[in-house]
TISEDO-173215 format. One record per atom (N, C-alpha, C): x, y, z; residue in three letters. Coordinates in pm, whole numbers, plus 50000, padded with zeros to 5 digits. Layout:
! residues N
XYZALA/...
This chain:
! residues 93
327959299350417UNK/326819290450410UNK/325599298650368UNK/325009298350274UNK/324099301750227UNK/322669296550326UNK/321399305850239UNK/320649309150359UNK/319769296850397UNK/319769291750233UNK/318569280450244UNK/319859264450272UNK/320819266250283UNK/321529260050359UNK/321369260250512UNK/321459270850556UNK/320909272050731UNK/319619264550759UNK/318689271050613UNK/316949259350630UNK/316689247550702UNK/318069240750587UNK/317819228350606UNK/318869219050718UNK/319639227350756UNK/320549222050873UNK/319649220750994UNK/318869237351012UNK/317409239651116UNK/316989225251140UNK/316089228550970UNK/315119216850980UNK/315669199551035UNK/316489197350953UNK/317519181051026UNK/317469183151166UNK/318269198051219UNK/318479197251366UNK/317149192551440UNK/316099199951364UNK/314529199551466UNK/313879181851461UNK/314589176151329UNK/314349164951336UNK/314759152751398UNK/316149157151383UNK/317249143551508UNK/317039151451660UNK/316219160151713UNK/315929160751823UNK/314879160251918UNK/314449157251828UNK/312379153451812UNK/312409139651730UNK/313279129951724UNK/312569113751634UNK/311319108251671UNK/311029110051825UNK/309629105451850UNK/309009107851735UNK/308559122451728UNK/307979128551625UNK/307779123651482UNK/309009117151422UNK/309079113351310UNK/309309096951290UNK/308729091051415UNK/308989072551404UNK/308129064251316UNK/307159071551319UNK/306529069851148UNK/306989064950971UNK/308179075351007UNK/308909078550876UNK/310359076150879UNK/311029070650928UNK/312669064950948UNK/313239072450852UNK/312529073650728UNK/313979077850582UNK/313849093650631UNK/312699101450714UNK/313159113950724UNK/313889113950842UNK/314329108050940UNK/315379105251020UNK/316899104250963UNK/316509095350851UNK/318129092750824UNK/318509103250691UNK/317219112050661UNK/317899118350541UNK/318329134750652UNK/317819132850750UNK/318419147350840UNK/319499144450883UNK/319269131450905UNK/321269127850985UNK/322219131550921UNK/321679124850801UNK/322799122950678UNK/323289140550661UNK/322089149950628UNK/322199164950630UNK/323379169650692UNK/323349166050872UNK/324149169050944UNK/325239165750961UNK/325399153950900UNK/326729151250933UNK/327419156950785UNK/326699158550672UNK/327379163650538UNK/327819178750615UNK/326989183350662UNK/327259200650676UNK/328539200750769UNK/328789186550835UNK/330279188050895UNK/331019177250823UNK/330639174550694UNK/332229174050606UNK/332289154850608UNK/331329151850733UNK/331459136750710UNK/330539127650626UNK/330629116250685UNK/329379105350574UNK/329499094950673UNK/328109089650612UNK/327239081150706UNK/327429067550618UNK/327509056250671UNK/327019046550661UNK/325199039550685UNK/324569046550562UNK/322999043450642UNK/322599029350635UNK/323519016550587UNK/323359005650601UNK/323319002150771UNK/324059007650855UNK/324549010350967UNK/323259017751105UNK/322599024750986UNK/322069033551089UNK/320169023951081UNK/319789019651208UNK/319129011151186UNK/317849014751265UNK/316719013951266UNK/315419016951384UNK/315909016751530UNK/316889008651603UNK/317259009851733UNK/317739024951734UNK/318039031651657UNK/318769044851700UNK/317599053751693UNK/316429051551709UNK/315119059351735UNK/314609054651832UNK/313749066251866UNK/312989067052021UNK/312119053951993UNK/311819044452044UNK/310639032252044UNK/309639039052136UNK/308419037652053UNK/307079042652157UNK/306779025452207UNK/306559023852352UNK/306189017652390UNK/304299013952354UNK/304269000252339UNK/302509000352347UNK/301669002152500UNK/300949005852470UNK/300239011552605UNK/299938993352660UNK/300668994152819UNK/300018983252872UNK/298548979752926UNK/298228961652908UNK/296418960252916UNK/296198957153021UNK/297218956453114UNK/297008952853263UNK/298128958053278UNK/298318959553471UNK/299418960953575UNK/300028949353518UNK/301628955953538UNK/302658945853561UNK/302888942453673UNK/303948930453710UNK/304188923253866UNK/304548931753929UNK/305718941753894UNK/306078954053989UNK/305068963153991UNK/304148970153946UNK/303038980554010UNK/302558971654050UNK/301698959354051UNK/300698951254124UNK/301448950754277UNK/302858947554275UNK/303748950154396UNK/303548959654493UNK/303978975754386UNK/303848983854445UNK/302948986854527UNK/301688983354465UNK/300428985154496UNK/300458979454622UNK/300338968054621UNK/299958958554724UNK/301008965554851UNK/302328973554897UNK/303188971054966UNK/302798986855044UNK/301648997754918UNK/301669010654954UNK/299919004355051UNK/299078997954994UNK/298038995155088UNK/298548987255229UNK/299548977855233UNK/300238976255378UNK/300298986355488UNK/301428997055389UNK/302159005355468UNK/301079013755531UNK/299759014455455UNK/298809022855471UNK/298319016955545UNK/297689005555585UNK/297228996855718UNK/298058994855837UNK/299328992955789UNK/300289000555897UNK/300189008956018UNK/300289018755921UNK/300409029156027UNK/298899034856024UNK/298239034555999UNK/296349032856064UNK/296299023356203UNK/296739012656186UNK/296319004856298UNK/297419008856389UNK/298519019556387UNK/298999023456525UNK/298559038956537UNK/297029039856495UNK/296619051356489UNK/297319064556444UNK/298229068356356UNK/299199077556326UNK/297929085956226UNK/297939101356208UNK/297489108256146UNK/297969104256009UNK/297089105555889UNK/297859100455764UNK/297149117355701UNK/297929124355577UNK/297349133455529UNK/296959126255368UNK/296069133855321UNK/295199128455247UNK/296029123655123UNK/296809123955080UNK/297639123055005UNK/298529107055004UNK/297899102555191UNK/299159091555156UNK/298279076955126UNK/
């Protein structure tokens, strides 16, 4: 295997292991796959290979959801709790 063959196996590897990184750009996802799987002799179907097989960045939520609003509500209980049977709490809880 030649050297600038190793380059670009590197480079694919650094890319299908980092996609966050590259969710921007899908065709440099599927042209590293494709890399890797040539350098082991196989082939891809990239009709096949589709955005679900990348990391999805979630959008930042604009409010609490029902479960933290939950949470919330069940950790200020527990915290009135055990206050009103006078128990030491350390600052943390």
């Amino acid at each position: 295997m030649s050297a600038q063959q190793k380059k670009i196996i590197q480079a694919a590897r650094k890319i299908t292991l980092q996609p966050e990184e590259y969710i921007d750009d899908p065709s440099q996802f599927t042209t590293a796959w494709a890399a890797l799987k040539a350098a082991r002799g196989q082939s891809i179907d990239t009709s096949r290979l589709r955005a679900a097989h990348l990391i999805e960045c979630p959008l930042p939520a604009t409010e609490p959801t029902e479960v933290e609003k939950r949470l919330q509500r069940v950790a200020e209980k527990t915290r009135e709790l055990i206050q009103a049977r006078r128990s030491n709490l350390p600052p943390a809880a």
